[in-house]
N, C-alpha and C positions, 0 to 999 in steps of 0.2 A: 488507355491512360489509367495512372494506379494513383489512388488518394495518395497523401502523404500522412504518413502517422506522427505525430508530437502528442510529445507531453509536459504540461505545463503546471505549474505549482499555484492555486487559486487561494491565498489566502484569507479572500474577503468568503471565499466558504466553508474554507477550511479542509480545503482536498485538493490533492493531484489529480490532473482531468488529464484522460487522452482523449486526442479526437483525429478523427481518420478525416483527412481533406477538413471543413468546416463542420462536421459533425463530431457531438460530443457520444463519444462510445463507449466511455467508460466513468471512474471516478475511486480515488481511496482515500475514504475521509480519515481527519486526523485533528487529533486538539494537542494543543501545545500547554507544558506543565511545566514551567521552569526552563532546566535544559532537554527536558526529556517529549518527543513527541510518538503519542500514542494512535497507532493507528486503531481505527475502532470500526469499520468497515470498507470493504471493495465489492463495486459492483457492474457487471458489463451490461450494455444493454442486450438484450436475447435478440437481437439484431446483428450483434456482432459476436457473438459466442462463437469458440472454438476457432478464433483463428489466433490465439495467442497476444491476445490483445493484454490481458490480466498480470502474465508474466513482464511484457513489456514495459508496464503503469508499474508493476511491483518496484523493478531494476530501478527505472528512472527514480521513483519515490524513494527506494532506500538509499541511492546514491545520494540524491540530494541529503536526504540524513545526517550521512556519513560527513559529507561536505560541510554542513553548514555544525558539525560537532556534537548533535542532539543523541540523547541516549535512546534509543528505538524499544517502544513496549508496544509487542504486538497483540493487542485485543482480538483484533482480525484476524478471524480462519486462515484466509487464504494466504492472509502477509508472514503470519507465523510457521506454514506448513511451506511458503517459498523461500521463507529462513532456514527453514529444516532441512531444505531440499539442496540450496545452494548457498556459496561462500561470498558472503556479501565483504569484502576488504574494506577493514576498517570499523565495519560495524562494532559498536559498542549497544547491546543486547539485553535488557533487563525481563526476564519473562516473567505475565503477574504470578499471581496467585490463584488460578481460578477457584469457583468455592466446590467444596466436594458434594461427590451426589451422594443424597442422602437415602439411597438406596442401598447403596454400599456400606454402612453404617451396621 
């Protein structure tokens, strides 16, 4: 018998959860600014790492985005390099500003 994977939009914490059968396996937190919703971290638990679980919470989380019309600012590593990676339809994209390293200077 195989869990079922869902993903579901938790606003009272302000992240996308997936959870494999009743277990919470992952999460990508996000604060909402207007129309614009920034995600600001993703995290799986090392329980469930490497079965793709991260890509799956991505899809679902930026579809819903796209869905509900919000302009997506990716803070998040992983949501910004699964931006980069793949053709989210429809996404409307505002990438920040990060600050430069002052090494570089």
């Amino acid at each position: 018998m195989t869990d079922e994977t869902t993903v579901t939009r938790n606003d009272e914490e302000s992240r996308f959860e997936i959870h494999l059968g009743e277990t919470l396996a992952g999460f990508a937190q996000f604060r909402m600014r207007g129309d614009e919703i920034q995600f600001i971290h993703t995290e799986i638990d090392p329980a469930f790492q490497g079965k793709g679980l991260a890509s799956v919470l991505a899809a679902h989380a930026l579809a819903d985005a796209v869905t509900a019309g919000s302009t997506i600012v990716p803070y998040c590593p992983y949501i910004a390099g699964y931006l980069k990676k793949h053709d989210v339809a429809g996404a409307n994209i505002r990438w920040p500003e990060l600050p430069k390293d002052p090494t570089e200077v």
